[in-house]
C-alpha positions as CSV (number, residue, x, y, z in Angstrom):
1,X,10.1,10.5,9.4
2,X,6.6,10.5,8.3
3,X,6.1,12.1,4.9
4,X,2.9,13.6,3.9
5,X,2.4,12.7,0.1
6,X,1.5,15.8,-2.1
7,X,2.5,18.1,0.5
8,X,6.2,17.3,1.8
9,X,9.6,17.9,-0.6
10,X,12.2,15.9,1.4
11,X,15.7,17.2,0.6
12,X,18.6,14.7,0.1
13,X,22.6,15.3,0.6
14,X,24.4,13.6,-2.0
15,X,24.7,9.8,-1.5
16,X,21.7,9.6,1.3
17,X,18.6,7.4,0.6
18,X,14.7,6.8,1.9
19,X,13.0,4.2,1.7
20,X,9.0,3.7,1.3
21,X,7.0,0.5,1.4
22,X,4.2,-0.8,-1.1
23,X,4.2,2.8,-2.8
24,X,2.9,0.9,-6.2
25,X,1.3,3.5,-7.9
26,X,2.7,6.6,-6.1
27,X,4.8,9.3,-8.2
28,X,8.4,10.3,-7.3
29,X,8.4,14.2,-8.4
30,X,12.2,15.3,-8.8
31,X,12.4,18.9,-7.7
32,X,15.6,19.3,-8.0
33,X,19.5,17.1,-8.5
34,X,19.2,13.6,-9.8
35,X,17.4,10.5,-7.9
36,X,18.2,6.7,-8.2
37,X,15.5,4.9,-7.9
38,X,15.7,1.0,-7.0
39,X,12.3,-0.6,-6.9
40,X,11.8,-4.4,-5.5
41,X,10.9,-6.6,-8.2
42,X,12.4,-4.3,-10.8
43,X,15.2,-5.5,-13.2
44,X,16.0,-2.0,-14.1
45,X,16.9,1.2,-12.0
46,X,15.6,4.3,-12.7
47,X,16.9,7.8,-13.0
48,X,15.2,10.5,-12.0
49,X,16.5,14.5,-13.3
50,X,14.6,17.0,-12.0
51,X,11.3,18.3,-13.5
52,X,11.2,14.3,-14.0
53,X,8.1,12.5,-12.6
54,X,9.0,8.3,-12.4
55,X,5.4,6.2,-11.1
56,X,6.4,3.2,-9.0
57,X,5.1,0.2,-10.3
58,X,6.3,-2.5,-7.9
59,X,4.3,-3.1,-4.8
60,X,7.8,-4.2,-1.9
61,X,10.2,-1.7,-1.0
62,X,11.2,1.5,-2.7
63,X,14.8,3.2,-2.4
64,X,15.6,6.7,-3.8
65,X,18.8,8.0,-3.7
66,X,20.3,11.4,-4.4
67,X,22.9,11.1,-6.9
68,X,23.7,14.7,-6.1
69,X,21.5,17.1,-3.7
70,X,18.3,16.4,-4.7
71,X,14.8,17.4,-4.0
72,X,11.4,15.3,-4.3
73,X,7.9,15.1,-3.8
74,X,5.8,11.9,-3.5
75,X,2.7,11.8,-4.8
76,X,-0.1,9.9,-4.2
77,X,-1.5,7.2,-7.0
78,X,-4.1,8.8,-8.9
79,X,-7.2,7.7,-8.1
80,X,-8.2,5.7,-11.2
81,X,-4.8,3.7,-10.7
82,X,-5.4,2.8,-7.4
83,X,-8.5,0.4,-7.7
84,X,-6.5,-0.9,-10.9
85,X,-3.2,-1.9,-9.0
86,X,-5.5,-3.5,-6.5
87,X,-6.5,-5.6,-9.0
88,X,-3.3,-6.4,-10.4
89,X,-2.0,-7.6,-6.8
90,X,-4.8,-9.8,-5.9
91,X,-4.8,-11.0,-9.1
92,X,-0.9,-11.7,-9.1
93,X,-1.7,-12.9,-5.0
94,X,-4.4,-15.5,-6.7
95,X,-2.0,-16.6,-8.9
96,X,0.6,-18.2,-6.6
97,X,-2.1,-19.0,-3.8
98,X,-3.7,-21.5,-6.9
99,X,-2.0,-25.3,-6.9
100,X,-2.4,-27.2,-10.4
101,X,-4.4,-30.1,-10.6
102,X,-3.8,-33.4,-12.7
């Protein structure tokens, strides 16, 4: 399924789930029902009621499940957060790459 962010609402039967990858930044818009989102990385699910907007943090995989029929929208990161989250990766990417010295 390819989902075009800002323009497609993908519907949900109870219990079913997606799955998006490296959406750090992006927002989960909850049209309608109630979403459980799992992000990778994340010690805490989130829950998502509709009228609810949740922005991913965590680069990895994304799952969102309907906890009842659900609706939802993803958005694309604002722009200003974009070149910030960059940042954050390469910076969190530099970190492990460097090897302490004695």
């Amino acid at each position: 399924m390819n989902i075009e962010l800002n323009s497609s609402t993908v519907t949900l039967s109870p219990a079913s789930v997606i799955a998006v990858q490296d959406a750090a930044g992006s927002r989960v818009l909850c049209r309608s029902g109630i979403l459980w989102v799992t992000q990778e990385g994340e010690l805490r699910d989130s829950i998502v009621r509709a009228g609810e907007v949740l922005t991913l943090r965590k680069p990895g995989r994304t799952v969102i499940g309907a906890l009842e029929a659900a609706s939802l929208t993803l958005m694309r990161p604002e722009t200003g957060n974009v070149n910030q989250l960059r940042n954050q990766i390469r910076a969190r990417r530099a970190e492990t790459d460097a090897v302490a010295c004695d």
